[in-house]
GUBA-403521 format. One line per 2 residues: number of its first residue (from 1); their letters; for each residue z negated, y negated, x negated of N, C-alpha, C. Coordinates in steps of 0.05 Angstrom, whole numbers, plus 5000, padded with zeros to 4 digits. Each point is the difference from the previous one (the first is absolute). Layout:
REM residues N
NUM> a> Z/Y/X/Z/Y/X/Z/Y/X; ...;
//
This chain:
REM residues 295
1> xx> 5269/5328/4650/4983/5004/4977/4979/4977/4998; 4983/4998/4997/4969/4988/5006/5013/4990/4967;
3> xx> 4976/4972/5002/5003/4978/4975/4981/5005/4982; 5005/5009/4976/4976/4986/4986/4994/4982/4995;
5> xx> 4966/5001/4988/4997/4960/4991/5013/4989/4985; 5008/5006/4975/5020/4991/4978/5019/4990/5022;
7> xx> 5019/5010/5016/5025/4996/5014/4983/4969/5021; 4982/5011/5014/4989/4975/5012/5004/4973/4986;
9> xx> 4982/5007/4966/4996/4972/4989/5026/4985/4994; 5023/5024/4994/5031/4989/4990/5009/4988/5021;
11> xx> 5000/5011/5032/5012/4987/5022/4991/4981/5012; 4974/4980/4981/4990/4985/5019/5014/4970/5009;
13> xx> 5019/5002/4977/5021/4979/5003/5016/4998/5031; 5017/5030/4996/5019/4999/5013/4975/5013/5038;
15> xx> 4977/4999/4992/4989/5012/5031/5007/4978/5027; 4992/4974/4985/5005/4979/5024/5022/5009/5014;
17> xx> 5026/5006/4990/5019/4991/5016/5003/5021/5020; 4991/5026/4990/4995/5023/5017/4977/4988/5038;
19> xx> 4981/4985/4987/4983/4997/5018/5012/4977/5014; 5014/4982/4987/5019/4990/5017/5016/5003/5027;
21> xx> 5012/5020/4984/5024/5011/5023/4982/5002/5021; 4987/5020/4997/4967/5013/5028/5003/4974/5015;
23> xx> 4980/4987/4995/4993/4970/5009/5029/4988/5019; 5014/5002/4981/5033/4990/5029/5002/5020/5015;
25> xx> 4991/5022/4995/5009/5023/5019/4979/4986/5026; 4979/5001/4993/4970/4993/5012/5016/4980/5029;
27> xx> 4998/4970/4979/5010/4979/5009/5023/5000/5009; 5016/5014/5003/5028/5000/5014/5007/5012/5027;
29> xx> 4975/5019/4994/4992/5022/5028/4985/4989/5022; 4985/4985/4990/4974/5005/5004/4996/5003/5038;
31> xx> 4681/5260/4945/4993/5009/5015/4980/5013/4995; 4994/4985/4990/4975/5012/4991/4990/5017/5028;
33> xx> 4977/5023/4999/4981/4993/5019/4968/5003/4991; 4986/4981/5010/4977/4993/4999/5001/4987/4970;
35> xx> 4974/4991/4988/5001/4984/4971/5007/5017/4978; 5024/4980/4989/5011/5023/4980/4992/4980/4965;
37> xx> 4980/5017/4985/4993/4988/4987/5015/4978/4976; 5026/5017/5003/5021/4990/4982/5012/4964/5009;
39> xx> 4989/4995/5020/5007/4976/5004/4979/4978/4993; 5025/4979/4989/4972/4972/4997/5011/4983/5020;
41> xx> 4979/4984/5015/5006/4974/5015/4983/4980/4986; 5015/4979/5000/4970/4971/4983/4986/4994/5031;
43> xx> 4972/4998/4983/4981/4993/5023/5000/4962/5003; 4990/4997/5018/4996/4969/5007/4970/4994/5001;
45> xx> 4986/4978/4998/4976/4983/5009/4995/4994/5032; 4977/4992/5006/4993/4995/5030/5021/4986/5007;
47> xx> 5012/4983/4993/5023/4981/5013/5025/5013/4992; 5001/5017/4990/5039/5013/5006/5000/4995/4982;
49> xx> 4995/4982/4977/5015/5001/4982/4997/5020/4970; 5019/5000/4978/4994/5024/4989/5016/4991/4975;
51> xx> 4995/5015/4967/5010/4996/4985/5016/5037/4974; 5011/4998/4989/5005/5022/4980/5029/5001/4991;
53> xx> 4996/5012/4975/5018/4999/4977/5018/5037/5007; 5019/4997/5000/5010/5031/5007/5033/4993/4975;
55> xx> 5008/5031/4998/5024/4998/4985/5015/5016/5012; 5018/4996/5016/5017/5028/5003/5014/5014/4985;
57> xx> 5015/5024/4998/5003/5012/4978/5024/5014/5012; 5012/5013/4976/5023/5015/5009/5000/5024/5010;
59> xx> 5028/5006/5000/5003/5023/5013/4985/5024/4995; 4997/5025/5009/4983/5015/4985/5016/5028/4989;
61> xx> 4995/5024/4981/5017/5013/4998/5013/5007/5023; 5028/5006/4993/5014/5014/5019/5007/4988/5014;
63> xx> 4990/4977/5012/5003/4974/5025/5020/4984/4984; 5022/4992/5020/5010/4973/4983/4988/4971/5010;
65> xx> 4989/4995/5025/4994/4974/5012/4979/5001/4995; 4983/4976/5000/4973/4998/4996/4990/4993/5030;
67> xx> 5011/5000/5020/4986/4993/5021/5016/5027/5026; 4979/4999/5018/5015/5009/5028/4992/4983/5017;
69> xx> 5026/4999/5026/4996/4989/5022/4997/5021/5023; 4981/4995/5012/5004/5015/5026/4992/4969/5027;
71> xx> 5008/5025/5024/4998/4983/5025/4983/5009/5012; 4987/4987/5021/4983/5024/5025/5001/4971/5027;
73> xx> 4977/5008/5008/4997/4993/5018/4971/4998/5010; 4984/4982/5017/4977/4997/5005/4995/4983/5018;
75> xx> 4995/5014/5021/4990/4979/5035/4995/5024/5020; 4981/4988/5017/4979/5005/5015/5012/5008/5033;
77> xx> 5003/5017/5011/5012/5004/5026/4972/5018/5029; 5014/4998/5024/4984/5004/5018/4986/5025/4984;
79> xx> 5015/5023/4986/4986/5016/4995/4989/5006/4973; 4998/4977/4983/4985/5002/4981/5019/4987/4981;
81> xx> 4992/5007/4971/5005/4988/4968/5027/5013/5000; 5027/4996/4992/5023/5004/4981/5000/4993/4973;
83> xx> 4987/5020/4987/5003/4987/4966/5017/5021/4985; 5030/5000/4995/5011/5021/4984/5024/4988/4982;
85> xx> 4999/5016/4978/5018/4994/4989/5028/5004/5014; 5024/4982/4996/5028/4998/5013/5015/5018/4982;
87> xx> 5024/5010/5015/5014/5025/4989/5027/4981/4990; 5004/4966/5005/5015/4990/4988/4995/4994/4970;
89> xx> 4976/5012/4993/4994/4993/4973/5020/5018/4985; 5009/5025/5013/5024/5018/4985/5024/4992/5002;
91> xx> 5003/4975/5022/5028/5005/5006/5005/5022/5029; 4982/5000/5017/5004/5018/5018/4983/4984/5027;
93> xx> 5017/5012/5027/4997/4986/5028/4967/5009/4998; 4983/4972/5012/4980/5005/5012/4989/4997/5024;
95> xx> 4987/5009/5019/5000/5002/5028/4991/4968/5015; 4977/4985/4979/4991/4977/5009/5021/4989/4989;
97> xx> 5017/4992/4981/5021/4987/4996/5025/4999/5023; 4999/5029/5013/5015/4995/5017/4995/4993/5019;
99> xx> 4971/5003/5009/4985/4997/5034/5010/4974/4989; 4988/4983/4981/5004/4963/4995/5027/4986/5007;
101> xx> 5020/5022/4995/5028/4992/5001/5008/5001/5024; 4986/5015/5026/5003/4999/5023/4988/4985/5019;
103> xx> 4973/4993/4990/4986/4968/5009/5022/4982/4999; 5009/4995/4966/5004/4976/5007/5040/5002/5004;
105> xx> 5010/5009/5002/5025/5000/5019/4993/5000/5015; 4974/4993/5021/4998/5006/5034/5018/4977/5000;
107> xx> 4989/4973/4984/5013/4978/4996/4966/4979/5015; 4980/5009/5010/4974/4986/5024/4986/4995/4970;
109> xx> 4989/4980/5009/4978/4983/4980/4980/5027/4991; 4992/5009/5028/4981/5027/4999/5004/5022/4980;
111> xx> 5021/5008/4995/5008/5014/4983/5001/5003/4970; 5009/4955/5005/5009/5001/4975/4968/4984/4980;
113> xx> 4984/5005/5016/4973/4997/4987/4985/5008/4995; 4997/5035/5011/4988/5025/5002/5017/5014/4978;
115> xx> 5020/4989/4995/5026/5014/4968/4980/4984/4978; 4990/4975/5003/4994/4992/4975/4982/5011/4993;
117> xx> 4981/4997/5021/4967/5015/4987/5000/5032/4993; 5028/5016/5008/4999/5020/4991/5019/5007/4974;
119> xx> 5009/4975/4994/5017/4992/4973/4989/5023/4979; 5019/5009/4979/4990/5025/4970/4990/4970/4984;
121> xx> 4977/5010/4986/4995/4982/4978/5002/5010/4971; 5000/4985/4981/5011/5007/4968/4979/5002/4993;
123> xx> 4999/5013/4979/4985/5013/4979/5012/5008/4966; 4990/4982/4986/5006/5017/4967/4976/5021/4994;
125> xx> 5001/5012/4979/4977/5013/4981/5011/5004/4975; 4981/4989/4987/5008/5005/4967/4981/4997/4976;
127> xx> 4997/5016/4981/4984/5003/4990/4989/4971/4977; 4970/4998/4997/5001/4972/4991/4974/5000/4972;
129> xx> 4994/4993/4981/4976/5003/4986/4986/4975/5012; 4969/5008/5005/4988/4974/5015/4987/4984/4963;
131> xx> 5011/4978/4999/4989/4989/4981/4965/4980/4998; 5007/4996/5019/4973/4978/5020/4989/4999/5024;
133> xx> 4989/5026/5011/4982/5001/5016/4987/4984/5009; 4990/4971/5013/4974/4983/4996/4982/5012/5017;
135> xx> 5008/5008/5017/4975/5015/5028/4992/5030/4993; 5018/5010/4983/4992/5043/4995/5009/4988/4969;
137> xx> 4985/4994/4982/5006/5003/4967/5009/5021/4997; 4983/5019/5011/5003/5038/4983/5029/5006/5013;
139> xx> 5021/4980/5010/5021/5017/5006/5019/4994/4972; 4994/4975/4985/5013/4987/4980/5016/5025/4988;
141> xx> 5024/4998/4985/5009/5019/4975/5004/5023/5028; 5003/5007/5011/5005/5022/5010/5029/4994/5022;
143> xx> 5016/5020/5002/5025/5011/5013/4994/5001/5023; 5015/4984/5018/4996/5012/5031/5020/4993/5016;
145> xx> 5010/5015/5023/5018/4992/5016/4995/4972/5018; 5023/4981/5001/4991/4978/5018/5018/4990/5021;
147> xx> 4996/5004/5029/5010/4999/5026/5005/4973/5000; 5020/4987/4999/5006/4962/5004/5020/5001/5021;
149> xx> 5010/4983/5013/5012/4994/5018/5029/4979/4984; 5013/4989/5019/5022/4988/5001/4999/4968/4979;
151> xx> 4974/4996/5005/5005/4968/4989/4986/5008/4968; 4995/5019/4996/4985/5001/4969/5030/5021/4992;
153> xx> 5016/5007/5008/5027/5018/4982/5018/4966/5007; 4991/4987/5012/5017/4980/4994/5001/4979/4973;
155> xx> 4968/5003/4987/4992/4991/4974/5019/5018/4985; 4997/5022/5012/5002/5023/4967/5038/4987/5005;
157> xx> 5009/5002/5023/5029/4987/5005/5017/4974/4985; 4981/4979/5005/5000/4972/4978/5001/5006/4980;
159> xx> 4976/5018/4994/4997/5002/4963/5031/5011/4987; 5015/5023/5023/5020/5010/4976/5023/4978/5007;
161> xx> 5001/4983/5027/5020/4986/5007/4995/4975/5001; 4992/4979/4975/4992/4973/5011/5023/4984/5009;
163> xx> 4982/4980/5011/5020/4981/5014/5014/4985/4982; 4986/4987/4981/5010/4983/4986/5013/5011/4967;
165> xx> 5020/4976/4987/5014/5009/4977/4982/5000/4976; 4972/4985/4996/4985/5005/4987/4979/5017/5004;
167> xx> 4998/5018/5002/4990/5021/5011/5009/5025/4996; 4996/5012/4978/4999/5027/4991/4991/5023/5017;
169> xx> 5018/5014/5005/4992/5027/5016/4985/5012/4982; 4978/5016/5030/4977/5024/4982/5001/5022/5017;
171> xx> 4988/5020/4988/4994/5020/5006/4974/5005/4999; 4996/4992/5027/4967/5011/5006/4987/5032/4990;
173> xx> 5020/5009/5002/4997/5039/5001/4997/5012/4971; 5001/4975/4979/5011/5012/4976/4972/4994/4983;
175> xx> 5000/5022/4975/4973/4998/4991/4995/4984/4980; 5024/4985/4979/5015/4978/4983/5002/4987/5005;
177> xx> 5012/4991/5026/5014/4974/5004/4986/4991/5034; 4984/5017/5000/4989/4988/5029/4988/4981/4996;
179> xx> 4976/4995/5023/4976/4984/5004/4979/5007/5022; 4982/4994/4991/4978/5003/5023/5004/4980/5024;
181> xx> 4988/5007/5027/4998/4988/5017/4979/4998/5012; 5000/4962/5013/4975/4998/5003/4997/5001/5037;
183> xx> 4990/5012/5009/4999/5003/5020/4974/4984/5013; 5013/4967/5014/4974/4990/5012/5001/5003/5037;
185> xx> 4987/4997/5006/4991/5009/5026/4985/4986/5013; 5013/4981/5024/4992/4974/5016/4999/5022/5035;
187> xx> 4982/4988/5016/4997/5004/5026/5005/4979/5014; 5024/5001/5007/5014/4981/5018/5002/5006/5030;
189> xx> 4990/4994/5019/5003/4996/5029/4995/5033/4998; 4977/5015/4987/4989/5030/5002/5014/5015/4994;
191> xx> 5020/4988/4982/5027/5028/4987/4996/4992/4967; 5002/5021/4989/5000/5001/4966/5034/4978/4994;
193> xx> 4991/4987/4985/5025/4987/4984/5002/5005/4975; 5033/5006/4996/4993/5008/4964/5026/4979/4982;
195> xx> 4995/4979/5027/5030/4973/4979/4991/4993/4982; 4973/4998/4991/4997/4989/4974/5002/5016/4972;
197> xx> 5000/5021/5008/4996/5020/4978/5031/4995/4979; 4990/5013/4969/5021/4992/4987/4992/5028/4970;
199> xx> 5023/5000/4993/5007/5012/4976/4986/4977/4972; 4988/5010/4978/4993/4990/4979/5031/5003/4989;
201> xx> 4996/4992/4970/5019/4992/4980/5008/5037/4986; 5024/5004/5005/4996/5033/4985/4993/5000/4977;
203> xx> 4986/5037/5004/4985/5005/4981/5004/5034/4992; 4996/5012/4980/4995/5020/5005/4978/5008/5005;
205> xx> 5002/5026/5005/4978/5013/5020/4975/5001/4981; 5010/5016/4977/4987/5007/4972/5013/5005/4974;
207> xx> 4995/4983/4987/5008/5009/4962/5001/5030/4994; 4987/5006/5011/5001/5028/4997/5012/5029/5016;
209> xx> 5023/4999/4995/5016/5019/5009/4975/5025/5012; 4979/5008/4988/4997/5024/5005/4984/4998/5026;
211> xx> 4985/4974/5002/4987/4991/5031/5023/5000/5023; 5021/4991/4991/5025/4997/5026/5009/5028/5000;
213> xx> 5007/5016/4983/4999/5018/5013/4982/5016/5019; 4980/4998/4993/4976/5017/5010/4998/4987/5031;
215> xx> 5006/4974/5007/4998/4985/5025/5021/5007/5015; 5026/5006/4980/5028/5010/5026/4996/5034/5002;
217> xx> 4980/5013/4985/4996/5033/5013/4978/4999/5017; 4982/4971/5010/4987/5001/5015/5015/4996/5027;
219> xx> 5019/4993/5000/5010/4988/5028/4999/5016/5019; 5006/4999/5019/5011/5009/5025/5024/5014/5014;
221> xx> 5011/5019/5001/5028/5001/5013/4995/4990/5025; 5028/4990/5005/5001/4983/5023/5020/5018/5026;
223> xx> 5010/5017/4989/5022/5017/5010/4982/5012/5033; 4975/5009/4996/4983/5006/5025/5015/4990/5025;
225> xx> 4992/4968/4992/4998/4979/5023/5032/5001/5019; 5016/5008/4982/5029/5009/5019/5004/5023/5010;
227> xx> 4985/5025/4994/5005/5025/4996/5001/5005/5028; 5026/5011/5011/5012/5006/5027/4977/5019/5018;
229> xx> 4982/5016/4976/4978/5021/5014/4977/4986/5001; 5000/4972/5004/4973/4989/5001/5007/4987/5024;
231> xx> 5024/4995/5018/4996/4976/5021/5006/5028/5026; 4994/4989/5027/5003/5016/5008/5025/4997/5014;
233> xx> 5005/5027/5022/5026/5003/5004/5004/4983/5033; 5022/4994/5001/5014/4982/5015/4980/5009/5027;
235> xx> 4998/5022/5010/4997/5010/5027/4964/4995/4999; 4992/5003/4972/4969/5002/4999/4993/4960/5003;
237> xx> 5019/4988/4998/4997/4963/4999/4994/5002/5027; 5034/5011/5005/5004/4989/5034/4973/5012/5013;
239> xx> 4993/5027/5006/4981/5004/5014/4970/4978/4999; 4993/4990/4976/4975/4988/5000/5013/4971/5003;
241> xx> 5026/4989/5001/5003/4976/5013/5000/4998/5031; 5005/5023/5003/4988/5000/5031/4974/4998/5011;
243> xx> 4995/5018/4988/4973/5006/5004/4983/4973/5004; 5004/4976/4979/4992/4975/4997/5016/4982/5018;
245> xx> 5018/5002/5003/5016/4982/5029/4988/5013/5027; 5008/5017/4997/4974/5023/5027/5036/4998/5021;
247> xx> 5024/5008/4995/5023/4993/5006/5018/5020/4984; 5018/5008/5007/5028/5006/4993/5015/4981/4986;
249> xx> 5007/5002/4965/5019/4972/4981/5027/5010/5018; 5010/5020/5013/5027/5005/5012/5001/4995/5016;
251> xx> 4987/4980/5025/5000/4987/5018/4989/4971/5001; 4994/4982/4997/4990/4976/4994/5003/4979/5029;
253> xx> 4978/5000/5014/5005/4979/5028/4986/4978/4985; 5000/4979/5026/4993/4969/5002/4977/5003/4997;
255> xx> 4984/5025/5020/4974/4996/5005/4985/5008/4975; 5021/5023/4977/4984/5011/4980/4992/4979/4980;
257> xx> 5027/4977/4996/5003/4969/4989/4969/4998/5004; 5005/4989/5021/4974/4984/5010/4971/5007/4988;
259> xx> 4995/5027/5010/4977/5016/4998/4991/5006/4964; 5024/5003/4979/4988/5004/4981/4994/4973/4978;
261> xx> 5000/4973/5010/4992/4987/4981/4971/4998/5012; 4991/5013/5022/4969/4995/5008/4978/5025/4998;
263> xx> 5006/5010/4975/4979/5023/5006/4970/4997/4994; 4978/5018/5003/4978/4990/4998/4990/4987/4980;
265> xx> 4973/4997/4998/4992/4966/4992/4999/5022/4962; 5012/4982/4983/5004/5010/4976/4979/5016/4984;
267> xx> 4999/5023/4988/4989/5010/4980/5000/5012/4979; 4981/5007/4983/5011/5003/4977/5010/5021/4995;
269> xx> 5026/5004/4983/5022/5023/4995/4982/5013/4984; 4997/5029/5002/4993/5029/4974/4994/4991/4987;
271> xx> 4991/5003/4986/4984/4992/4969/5028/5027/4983; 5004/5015/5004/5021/5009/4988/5021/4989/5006;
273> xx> 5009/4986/5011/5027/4996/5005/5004/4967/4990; 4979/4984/4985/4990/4981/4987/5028/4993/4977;
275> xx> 5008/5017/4982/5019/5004/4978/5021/4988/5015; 5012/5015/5018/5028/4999/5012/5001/4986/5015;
277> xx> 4973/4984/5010/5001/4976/5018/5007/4975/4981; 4999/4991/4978/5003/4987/4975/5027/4997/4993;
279> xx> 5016/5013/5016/5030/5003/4986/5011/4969/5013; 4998/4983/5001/4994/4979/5011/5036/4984/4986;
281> xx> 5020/4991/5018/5024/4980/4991/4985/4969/4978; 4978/4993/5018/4990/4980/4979/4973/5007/4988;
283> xx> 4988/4991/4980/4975/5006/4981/4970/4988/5033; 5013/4978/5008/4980/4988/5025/4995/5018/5023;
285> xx> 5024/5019/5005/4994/5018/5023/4983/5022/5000; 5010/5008/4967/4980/5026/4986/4972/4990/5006;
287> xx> 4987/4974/5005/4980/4995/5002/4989/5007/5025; 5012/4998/5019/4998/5001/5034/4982/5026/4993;
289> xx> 5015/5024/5001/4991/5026/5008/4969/5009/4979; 4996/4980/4980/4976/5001/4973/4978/4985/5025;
291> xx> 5015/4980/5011/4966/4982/5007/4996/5012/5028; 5017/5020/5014/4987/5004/5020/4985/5027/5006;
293> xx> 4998/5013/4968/4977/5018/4999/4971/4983/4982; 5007/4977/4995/4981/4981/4996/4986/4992/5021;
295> x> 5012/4995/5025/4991/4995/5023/4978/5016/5010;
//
């Protein structure tokens, strides 16, 4: 049974501990195509660097989590770009997960270095109100989905789990008891850094009940981004991982080792396939596959 807002505003006490649990699940464990307008990224200045105010928000009807994780994958082989979402995002075998698992039991350096660069990378999405724009004003006040990586759900992670005994847990997600976040943005050795960034003092969203509502029927369902009919099927991976190794994943030699960390001289991946190249384990890698259609 889907929540109303009344039920929202009553549960905002007891929501942390719900988003809690997630987060250990997360930590214990641990597609778009072409431009999809529903997404925001903060822009940067000539030198990398970049500033903006965002709030994430909760879950949306019907949704209980306010975030999804998915996995994929993204690297470059003799026969072109691999950019797809991973079928371990369900909980189910994926073909480059397994070709990787057979590299690196060869037990040869070769193997076990051609496993890394073909490593799945992380991905959240979750819906966020942009409060402070500084580079696109006109995005201010408006709802949009936002693609972050591993070290920015590690903020949202601190915030519900601090370290220390003076230090009140928050709930980023909540529209009462949250806070805005400031998201600053350093270019370090040509990768985006986001260690400085920090949560303000909570706040609510708005005095006015009838604005927060109107912002949580703007949201997003997030349910898409898992939906078993959006990734493709096991045999449709494997074929185009071949295709890009230019090789058989059910046979794996020395010489194939060898041959696929050198394929031709690099270029830039689809301009559709841009989204899912972003699914990036850290926020710095997501950058890789951005600056080399910059290039």
């Amino acid at each position: 049974m889907s929540q109303s807002f009344a039920e929202l505003k009553r549960s905002s006490q007891s929501s942390l501990d719900t988003l809690l649990k997630e987060t250990n699940k997360l930590t214990s464990n641990e597609s778009a195509r072409g431009k999809d307008e529903r997404f925001w990224q903060p822009a940067v200045d000539a030198s990398g660097n970049g500033y903006a105010v965002i709030r994430f928000l909760p879950a949306t009807k019907g949704e209980d989590i306010p975030w999804v994780r998915i996995f994929n994958h993204g690297f470059q082989g003799p026969g072109g770009w691999y950019i797809e979402n991973s079928l371990t995002t369900l909980g189910k075998d994926d073909p480059v997960t397994k070709h990787n698992n057979m590299l690196w039991n060869r037990g040869d350096d070769a193997g076990k270095d051609q496993a890394r660069k073909q490593k799945r990378r992380l991905l959240y999405i979750s819906n966020i109100l942009i409060v402070n724009d500084q580079k696109n004003p006109e995005n201010n006040g408006q709802v949009k989905l936002f693609r972050y990586g591993k070290k920015i759900f590690d903020k949202l992670n601190e915030a519900m789990n601090p370290q220390f005994e003076d230090e009140k847990p928050l709930n980023p997600f909540d529209f009462w008891e949250g806070a805005n976040f400031k998201m600053k943005i350093r270019n370090l050795e040509g990768y985006r850094n986001y260690d400085k960034s920090e949560f303000e003092a909570p706040s609510k969203l708005s005095d006015d009940d009838s604005k927060v509502e109107q912002t949580w029927a703007s949201q997003y369902s997030l349910n898409e981004f898992t939906d078993p009919n959006n990734f493709k099927t096991y045999q449709e991976l494997e074929a185009k991982l071949n295709k890009v190794l230019m090789t058989s994943t059910s046979e794996v030699t020395a010489e194939d080792v060898e041959l696929a960390p050198q394929p031709a001289p690099i270029v830039k991946p689809p301009k559709e396939s841009v989204a899912a190249a972003k699914s990036e384990e850290s926020d710095e890698n997501m950058d890789y596959f951005q600056s080399m259609l910059k290039d």
